[in-house]
N, C-alpha and C positions, 0 to 999 in steps of 0.2 A: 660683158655680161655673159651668164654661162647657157649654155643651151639647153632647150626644158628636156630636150630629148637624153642628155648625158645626165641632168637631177635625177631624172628617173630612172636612170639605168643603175645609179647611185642608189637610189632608195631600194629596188628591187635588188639590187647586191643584199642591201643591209637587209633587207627582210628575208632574204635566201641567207644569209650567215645566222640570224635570229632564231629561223625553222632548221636549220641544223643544229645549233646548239638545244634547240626544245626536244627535238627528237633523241639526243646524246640523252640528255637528262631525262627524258623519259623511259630509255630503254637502261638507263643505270635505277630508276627507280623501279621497273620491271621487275631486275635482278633483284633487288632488295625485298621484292613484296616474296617472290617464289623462293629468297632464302626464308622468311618469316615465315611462309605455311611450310617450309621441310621443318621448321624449327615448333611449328605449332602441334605440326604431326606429330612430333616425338616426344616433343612434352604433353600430349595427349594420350600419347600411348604409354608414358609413363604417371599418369594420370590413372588410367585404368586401370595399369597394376597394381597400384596403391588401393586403389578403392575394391581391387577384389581382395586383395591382401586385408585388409578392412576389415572386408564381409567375410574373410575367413576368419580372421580374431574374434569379430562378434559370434559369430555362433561357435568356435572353443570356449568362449569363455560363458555362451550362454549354457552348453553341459556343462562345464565346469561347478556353474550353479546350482544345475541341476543335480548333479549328482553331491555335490557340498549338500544339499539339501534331502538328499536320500539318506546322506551316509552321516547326519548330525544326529540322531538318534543311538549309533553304535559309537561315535564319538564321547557323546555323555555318558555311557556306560565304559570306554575307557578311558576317563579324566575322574568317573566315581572310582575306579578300580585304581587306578592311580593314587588318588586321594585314602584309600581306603588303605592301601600298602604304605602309605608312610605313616601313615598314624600307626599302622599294625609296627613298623621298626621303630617307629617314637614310643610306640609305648612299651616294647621289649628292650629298649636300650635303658629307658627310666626303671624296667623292674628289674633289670640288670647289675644298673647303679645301685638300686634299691636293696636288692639284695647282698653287694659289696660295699654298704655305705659303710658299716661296721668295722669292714677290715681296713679301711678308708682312712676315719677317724680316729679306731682306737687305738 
């Protein structure tokens, strides 16, 4: 029969082998969590550039609108000026023809 004094020398091995392997695993999950916040860090801080990158787009683009908005008034007087020059060459090229339809035909 074995002696209780040696089971238990037995069993406190195995529980001293148990708590070292806990503590191994523990300090590799350690490592894991402090690589995760260097990794958090930096995707947050690339987080913030974006977002002020962002906030700089939105306010370009809100003058953008503002001034689209100032400047659509001188717009419409250059797309009527525009409009107003081709009908002025559409209709000198027609009195044009108009006037050489004769040597044209006959």
């Amino acid at each position: 029969m074995a002696d209780p004094n040696h089971l238990v020398m037995e069993e406190m091995r195995s529980i001293k082998a148990m708590h070292v392997d806990s503590m191994s695993k523990l300090g590799e999950l350690c490592s894991d969590v402090r690589a995760l916040v260097i990794e958090l860090r930096h995707t947050q801080k690339g987080f913030d550039e974006v977002s002020g990158r962002v906030s700089e787009v939105e306010k370009q683009i809100h003058a953008l609108h503002i001034e689209s908005a100032t400047n659509r008034p001188f717009m419409e007087i250059a797309r009527s000026m525009n409009r107003n020059v081709w009908l002025a060459i559409g209709s000198a090229v027609l009195a044009v023809a108009g006037t050489n339809y004769d040597k044209f035909v006959g």
